[in-house]
N, C-alpha and C positions, 0 to 999 in steps of 0.2 A: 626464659631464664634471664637475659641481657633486661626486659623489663622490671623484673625480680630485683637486679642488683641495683637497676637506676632510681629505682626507690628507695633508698639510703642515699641518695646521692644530697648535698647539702644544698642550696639555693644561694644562686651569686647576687651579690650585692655591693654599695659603692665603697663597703669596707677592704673590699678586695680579701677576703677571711681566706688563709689555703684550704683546699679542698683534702683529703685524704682517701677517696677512692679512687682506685685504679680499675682500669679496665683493660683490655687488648682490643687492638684496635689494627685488621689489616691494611698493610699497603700497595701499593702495584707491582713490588716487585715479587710478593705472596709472602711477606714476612712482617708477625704481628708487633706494633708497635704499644707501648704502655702511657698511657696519658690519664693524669690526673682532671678528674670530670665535676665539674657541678652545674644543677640545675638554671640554665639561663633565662625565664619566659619571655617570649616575645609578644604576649600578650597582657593588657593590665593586670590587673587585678583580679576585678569581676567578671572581665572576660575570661579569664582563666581557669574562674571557677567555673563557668556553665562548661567549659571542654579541655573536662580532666583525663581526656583520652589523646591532647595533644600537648606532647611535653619536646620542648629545644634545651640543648644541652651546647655547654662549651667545653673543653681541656686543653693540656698543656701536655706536648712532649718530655717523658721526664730525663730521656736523652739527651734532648734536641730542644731544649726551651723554646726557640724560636718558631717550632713548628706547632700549630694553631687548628686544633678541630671543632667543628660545629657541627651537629649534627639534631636531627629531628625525629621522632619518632610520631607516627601518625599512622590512621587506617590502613594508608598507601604501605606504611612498613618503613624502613630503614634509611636516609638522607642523609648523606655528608659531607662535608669540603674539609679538606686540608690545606695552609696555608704555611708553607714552609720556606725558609730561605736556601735551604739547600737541595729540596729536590722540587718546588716547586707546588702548581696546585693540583690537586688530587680530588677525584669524587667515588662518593660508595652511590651506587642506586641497587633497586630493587632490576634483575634480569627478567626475571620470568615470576610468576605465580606461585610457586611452588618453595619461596624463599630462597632463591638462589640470586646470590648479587653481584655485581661485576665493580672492582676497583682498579679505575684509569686514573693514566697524566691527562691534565687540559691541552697541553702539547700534543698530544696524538687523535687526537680528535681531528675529521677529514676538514679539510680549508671550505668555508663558504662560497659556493658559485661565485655570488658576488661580495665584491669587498664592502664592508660599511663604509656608508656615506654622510655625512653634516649635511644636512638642509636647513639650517639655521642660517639665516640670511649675514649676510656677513658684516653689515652696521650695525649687528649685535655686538659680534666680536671684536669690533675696532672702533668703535664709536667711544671719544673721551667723557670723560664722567666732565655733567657738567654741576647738578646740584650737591652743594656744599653739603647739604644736611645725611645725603646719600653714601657720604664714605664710613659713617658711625654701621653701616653695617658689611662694612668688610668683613670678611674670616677675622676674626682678632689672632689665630696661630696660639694660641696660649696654651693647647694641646690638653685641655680640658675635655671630659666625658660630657656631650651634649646628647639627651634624651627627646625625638621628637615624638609627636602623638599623630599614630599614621589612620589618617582613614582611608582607605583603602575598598575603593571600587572597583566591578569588573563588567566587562563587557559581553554580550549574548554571547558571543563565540567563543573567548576564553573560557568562559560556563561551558559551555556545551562541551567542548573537546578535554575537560580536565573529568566533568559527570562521565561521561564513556567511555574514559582513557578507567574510569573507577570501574567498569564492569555495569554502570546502570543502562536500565532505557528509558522510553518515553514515557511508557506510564507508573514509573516510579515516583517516588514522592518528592515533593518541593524540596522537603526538610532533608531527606538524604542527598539529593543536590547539591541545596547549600553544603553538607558537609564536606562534599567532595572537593568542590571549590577550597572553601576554606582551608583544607589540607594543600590543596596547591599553592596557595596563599601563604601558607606558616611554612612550607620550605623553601619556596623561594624568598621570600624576605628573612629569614635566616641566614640566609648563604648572601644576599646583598648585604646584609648588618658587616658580616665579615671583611667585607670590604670596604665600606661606609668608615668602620670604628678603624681603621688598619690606617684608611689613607685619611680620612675626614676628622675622625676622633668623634664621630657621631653615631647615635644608634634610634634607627624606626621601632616606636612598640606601635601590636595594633588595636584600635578603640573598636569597642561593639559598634 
């Protein structure tokens, strides 16, 4: 049904056009929020034709203007992030198999063993700019919508644990594989865009 409706949904562009569908949209306290949605692809063009079975979406609290969903629909099923100023970020995932999903605060997720660590040597970070020609690419701040073109590789073991986190096994096909991959791919760079465009003012599409 939810893929039913999102088919009418309009397609965002740099026109910034309002959207006019609504949807309900739960949150973590178990009460549905209403956000006006249009279609966002994170993939080109052409990419997007060969996989019309993976669709990214944006909206807009119509409460809560400030509060900001993204959300993916793919094989895997249902992915979203909420970026709110008042309660913070939120995510929908898939629980179980059987279409049952669970919507958490990023707050209450258990603390990592260990804390992240910078291994980035530290005459990176403190090292003064010395060529002239090298400050023309500072951030200019102009707060401009910046589009990159992401190519986007993965590593044997990313593959592996996102194909059999999909239900496959070994001797399944290449091609269904790759697809599992790929779905892993389009929701988590979905939910980085969200952050990218919020604090950077920039957004990853990905190239075949």
């Amino acid at each position: 049904k939810l893929k039913s409706v999102l088919g009418k949904a309009s397609k965002s562009t740099t026109e910034a056009k309002p959207s006019n569908l609504v949807i309900k949209i739960p949150n973590s306290t178990g009460e549905l929020d209403d956000f006006k949605v249009q279609e966002s692809s994170i993939l080109e063009p052409d990419y997007q034709a060969k996989h019309p079975e993976l669709r990214t979406y944006i909206g807009q609290n119509i409460k809560n203007p400030s509060s900001i969903i993204r959300f993916s629909i793919t094989q895997k099923g249902f992915h979203g992030i909420v970026l709110s100023s008042k309660t913070g970020t939120q995510f929908i995932d898939p629980y179980t198999q059987d279409n049952t999903y669970v919507v958490y605060n990023k707050g209450d997720l258990p603390e990592l063993k260990e804390a992240y660590k910078c291994h980035l040597p530290e005459r990176f970070t403190t090292e003064k700019e010395t060529d002239e020609g090298s400050k023309s690419f500072k951030n200019p701040g102009d707060s401009k919508l910046r589009t990159f073109r992401l190519a986007l590789a993965s590593t044997v073991e990313y593959s592996e644990f996102h194909w059999k986190a999909a239900g496959l096994e070994d001797g399944d096909t290449e091609a269904d594989k790759k697809e599992a991959v790929l779905d892993a791919m389009v929701v988590t760079m979905h939910r980085v865009n969200s952050v990218f465009q919020k604090d950077l003012a920039a957004l990853m599409t990905m190239v075949d």
